[in-house]
VOGU-3710 file (C-alpha; in Angstrom, 3 decimals, decimal comma):
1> xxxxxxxxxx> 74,716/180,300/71,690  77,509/178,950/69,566  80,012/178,840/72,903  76,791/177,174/75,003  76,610/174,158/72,155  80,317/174,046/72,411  80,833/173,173/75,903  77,513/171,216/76,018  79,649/168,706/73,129  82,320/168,313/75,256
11> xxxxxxxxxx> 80,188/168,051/78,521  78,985/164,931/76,509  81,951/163,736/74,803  83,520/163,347/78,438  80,276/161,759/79,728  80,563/158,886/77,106  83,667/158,592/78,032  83,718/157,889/81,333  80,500/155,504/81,099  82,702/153,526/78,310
21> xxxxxxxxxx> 85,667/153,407/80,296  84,106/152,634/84,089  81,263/149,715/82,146  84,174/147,097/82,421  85,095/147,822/85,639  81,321/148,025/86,552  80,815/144,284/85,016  83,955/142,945/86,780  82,513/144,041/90,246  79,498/142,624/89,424
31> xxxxxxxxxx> 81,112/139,184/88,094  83,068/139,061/91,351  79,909/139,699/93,739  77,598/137,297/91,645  76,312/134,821/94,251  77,931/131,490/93,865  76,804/128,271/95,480  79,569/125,607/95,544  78,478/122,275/96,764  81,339/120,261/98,785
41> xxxxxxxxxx> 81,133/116,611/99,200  83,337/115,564/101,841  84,641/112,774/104,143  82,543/112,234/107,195  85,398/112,650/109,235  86,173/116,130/108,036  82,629/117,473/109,223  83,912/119,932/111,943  87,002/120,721/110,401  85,255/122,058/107,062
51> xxxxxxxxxx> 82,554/123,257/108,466  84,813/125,832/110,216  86,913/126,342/107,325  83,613/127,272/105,270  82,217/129,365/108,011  85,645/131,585/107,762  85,662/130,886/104,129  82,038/132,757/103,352  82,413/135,637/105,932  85,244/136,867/103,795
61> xxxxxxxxxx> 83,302/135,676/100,679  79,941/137,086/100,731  78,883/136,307/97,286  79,792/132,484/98,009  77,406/130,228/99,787  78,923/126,731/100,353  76,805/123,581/101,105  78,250/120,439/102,485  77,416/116,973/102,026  79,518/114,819/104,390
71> xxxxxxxxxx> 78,989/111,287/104,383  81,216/107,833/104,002  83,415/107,907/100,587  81,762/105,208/99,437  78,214/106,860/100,136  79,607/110,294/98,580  81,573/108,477/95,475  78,201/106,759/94,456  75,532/109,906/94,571  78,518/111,582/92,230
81> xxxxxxxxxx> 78,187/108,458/90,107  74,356/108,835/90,183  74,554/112,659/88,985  74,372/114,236/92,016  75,161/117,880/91,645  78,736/118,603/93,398  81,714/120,984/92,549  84,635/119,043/94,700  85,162/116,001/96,015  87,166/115,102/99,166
91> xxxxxxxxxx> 87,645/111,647/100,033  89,244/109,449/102,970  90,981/107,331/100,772  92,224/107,117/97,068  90,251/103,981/95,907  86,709/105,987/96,416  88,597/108,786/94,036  90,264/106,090/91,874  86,942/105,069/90,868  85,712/108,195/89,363
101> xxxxxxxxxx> 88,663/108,984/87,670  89,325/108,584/84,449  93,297/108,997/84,171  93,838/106,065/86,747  94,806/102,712/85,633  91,808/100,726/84,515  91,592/98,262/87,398  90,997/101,261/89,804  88,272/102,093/87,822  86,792/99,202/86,127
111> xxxxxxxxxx> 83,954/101,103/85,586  86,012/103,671/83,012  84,083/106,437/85,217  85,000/109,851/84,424  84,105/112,257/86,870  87,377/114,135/87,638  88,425/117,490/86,482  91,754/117,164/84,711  94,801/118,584/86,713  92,558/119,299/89,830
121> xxxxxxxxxx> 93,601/116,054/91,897  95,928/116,383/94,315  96,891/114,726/97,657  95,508/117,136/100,184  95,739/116,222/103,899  97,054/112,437/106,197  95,288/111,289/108,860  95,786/108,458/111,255  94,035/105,281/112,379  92,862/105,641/116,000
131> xxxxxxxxxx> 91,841/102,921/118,284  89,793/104,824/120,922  88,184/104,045/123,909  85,124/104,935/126,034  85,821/107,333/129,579  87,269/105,555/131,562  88,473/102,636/129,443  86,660/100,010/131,488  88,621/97,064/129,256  92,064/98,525/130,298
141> xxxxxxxxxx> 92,964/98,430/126,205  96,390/100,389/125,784  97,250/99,045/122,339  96,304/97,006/119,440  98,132/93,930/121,505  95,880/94,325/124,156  92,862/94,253/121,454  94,250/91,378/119,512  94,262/89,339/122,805  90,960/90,785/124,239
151> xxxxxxxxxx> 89,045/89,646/120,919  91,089/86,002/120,593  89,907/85,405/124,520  85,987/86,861/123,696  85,896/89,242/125,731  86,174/92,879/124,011  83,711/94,313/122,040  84,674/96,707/118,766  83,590/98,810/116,896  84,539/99,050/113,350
161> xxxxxxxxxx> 83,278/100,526/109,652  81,818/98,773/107,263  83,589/97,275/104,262  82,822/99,846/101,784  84,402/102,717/103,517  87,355/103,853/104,058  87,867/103,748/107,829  85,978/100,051/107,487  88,587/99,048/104,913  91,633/100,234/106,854
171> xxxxxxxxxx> 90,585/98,351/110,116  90,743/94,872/107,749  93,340/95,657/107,092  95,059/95,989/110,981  93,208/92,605/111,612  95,081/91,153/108,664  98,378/92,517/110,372  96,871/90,825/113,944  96,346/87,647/112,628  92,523/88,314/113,118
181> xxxxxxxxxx> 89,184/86,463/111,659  87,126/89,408/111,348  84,134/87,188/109,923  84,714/84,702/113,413  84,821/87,770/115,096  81,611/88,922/114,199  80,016/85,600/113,768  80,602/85,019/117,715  79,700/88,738/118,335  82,867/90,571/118,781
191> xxxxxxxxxx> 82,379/93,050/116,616  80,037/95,695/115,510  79,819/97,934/112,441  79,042/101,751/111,503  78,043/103,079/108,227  80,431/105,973/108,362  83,424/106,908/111,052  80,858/109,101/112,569  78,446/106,208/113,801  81,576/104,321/115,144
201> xxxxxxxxxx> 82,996/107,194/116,946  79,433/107,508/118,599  79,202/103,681/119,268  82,487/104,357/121,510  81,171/107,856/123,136  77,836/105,872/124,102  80,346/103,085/125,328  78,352/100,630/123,640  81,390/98,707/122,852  85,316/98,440/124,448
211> xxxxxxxxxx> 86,680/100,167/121,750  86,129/101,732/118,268  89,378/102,321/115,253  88,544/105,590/114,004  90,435/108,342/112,958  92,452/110,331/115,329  90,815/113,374/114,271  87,843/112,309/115,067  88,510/110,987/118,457  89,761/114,324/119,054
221> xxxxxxxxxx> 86,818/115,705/118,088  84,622/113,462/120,566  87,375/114,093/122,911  87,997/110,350/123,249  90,810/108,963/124,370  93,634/107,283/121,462  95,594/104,417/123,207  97,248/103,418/120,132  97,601/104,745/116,402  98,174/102,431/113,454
231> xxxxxxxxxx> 101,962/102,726/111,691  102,227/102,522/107,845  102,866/98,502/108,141  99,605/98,034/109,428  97,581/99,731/107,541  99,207/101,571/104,969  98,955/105,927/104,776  95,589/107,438/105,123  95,376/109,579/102,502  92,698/112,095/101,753
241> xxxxxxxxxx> 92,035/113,101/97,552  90,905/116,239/96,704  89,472/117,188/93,161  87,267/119,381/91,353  84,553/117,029/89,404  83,315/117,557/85,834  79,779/118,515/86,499  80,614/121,198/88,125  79,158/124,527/86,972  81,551/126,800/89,111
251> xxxxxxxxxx> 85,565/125,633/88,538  86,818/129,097/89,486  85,078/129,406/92,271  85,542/126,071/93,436  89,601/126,174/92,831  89,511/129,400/94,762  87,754/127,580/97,907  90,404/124,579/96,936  93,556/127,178/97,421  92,263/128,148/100,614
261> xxxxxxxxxx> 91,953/124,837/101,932  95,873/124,717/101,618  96,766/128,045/102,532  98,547/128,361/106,099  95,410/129,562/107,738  93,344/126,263/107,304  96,765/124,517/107,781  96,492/124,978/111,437  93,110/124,361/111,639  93,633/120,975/110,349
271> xxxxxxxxxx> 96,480/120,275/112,355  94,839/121,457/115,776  92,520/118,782/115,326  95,012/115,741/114,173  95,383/116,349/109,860  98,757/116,455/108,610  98,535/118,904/105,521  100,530/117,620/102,374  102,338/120,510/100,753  103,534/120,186/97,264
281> xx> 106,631/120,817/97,060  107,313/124,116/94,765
//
């Protein structure tokens, strides 16, 4: 009986044993398969692109379901500044992420807005400035020369973005460089405006207008056909911020998603479609 009780202690010693020494491992599995919704608001003009990326990004992530919000910067940077829920940020341009960042000198962000994660920023991807045109190019426009003298003689139509986005503000800025009167321009009806790149892209796919500046990416995309991109003079760089903001309730998982993004396999995806990734140097 004595032997029996004797093996029956150990029989137990070794079971408490093992349930002590497996419960971490037990809670780490279930820490890593806790479902996770991270909430992405990004660039209009990164809508296929990302989607893709997230698609890959969730088959080999199960636990993680990630929601996109694209829109225009400007749209995106004020339903952050509203408290809109969101985990990371991508924008077509650094003033939209200039003005929710705290660290920035004070007349990028007049406001004193403070939405950015500390050390999460980074430069993540270039793009280009596009000027497309509908099949067929029934104006014959081969260049932003050709535009500049189509619009001073009447008799183009273009499409452009609006002034509070990105792909709106970059266009101003190649009419500056053409010696152009964008307010003449549209005041004599040269000129018509999208919300977002998106609705300009379509303007030119429709061939509602002569020609559209978009970004190449997304001309590629409609599979429309670039006759000219803007240089640095023109326009300056197109560069797209990336950052994790404060209200986010899932950092890890959202700088997980964020190291994928640069990894070599979304890389190419980005550069099949016209992105050139920025790698840090290490």
């Amino acid at each position: 009986m004595k032997s029996m009780l004797s093996v029956l202690g150990v029989l137990l010693a070794a079971f408490c044993f093992l349930a002590a020494w497996t419960a971490p491992a037990r809670a780490q599995t279930e820490a890593e398969t806790k479902p996770v919704e991270l909430i992405v608001f990004g660039a209009a003009s990164m809508t296929e692109t990302l989607t893709e990326l997230g698609d890959r990004y969730m088959e080999a992530n199960p636990n993680v379901k990630i929601v996109f919000n694209f829109d225009s910067s400007g749209t995106l940077k004020t339903q952050i500044q509203e408290g809109a829920d969101v985990d990371i940020f991508i924008s077509a341009g650094q003033k939209q992420m200039n003005q929710l960042d705290k660290s920035v000198a004070a007349e990028k962000n007049p406001d004193g807005l403070d939405f950015v994660l500390e050390d999460t920023r980074f430069d993540f991807l270039e793009n280009k400035v596009a000027l497309a045109v509908p099949e067929g190019n029934p104006a014959g426009i081969k260049s932003y020369d050709d535009l500049k003298s189509g619009l001073e003689a009447g008799k183009i139509l273009l499409a452009m973005g609006n002034a509070d986005v990105p792909v709106g503000q970059y266009t101003q800025k190649i009419l500056t460089f053409l010696d152009l009167d964008e307010a003449a321009l549209a005041k004599a009806g040269n000129i018509t405006y999208g919300s977002n790149v998106k609705e300009v892209t379509t303007q030119v796919s429709e061939a509602a207008v002569d020609a559209g500046i978009i970004y190449q990416t997304d001309a590629f995309s409609a599979k429309l056909t670039v006759v000219d991109t803007a240089t640095k003079e023109m326009c300056g760089q197109v560069i797209y911020p990336a950052a994790i903001m404060k209200p986010s309730k899932n950092v890890e998982a959202a700088e997980a998603f964020l190291e994928f993004l640069q990894s070599e396999e979304a890389g190419k995806v980005f550069e099949e479609v016209g992105f050139t990734p920025i790698r840090e140097e290490k």
